[in-house]
N, C-alpha and C positions, 0 to 999 in steps of 0.2 A: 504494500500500500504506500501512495507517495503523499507524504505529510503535503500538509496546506499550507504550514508559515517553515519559511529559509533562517538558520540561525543567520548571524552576520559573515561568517569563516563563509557557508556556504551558498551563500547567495553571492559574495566575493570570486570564490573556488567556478561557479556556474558563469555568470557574469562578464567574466574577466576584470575587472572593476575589483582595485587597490581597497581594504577594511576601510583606511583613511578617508580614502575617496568617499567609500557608502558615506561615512561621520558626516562630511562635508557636506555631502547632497543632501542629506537629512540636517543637517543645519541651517542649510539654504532652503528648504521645502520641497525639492524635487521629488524627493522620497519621503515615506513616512512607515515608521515602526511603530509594532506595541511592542511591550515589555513582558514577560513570561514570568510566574510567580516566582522565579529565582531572580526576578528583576534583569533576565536578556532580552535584548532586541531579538525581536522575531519579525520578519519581511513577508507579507502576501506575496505569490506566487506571481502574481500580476507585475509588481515590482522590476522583474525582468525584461517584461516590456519596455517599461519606463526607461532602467539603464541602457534596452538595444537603441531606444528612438535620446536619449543625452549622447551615449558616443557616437552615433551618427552626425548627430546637429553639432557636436565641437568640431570632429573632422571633418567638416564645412564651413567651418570657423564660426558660427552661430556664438553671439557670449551667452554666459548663462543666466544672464535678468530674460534675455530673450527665450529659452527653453524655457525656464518657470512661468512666466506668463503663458507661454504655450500650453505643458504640462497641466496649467490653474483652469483650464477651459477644457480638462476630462474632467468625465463623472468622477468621482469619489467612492459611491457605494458601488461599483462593479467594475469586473474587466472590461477595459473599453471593446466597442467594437470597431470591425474592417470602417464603417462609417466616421465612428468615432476619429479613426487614423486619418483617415480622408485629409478629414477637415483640419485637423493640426498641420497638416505637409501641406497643403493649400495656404495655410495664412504666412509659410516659408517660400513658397513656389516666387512671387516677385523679389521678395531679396536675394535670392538664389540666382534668382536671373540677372538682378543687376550685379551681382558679384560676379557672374561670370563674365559680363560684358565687361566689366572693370578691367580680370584678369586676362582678358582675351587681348583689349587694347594695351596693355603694359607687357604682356608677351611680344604686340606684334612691332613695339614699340620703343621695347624697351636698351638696344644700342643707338638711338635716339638720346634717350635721357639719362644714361650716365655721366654723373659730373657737369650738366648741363649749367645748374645753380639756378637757373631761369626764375622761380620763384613767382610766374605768370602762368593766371586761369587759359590767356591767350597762346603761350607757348607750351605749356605744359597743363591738361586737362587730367591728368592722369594724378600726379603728383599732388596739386592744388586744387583743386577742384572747387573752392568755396572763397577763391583771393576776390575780394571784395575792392582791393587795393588796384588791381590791373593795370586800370586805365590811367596811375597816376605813373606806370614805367617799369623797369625791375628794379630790384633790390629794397632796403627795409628804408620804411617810412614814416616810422617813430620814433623819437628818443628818448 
């Protein structure tokens, strides 16, 4: 029979995902444990889900105020479903995109902008992206 709640070693052991790490996640609210009358952390099974869909979204560089806002918008009382997942990767699907548009133009661009210094939204889009400053030239503009 396969128990319902993960001590913390094994839901680590299943996971891939460092003890440390669970602490963490569970300090931030990603994760959530009860405590077992010996006073251990014990993990719903579900929980697994949650760590496969956290190290996805980091190795996409996603930070993590963004996963937990994500994560805060599953149910609570049950394993989410296929639906439920949908809609979490949907509300990533446009930054995803714009991330890749990013690193697509800094790949195809990027012996261009070595050492350039340009410090311009105009010459460099990639780099500055939000120089508000532009149109007063390059280099710094306050003292």
């Amino acid at each position: 029979m396969i128990p319902n709640e993960l001590s913390v070693g094994e839901l680590a052991e299943r996971s891939g995902v460092a003890v440390s790490a669970l602490h963490f996640y569970e300090a931030k609210g990603l994760i959530q444990s009860v405590r077992s009358s010996g006073n251990q952390r014990r993990y719903a099974r579900s929980v697994l889900r949650r760590l496969a869909v956290i190290k996805v979204a980091q190795r996409v560089g996603l930070p993590l105020a963004e996963i937990a806002k994500a994560l805060d918008a599953l149910p609570s009382g049950r394993t989410p479903t296929v639906a439920d997942w949908r809609r979490l990767s949907a509300a990533w699907k446009q930054e995803l995109e714009d991330r890749i548009k990013t690193l697509t133009q800094l790949r195809d661009q990027l012996d261009g902008c070595i050492g350039c210094g340009c410090l311009s939204l105009k010459a460099c889009p990639l780099r500055n992206a939000q120089d508000a400053m532009a149109e007063e030239g390059a280099g710094p503009h306050f003292k």
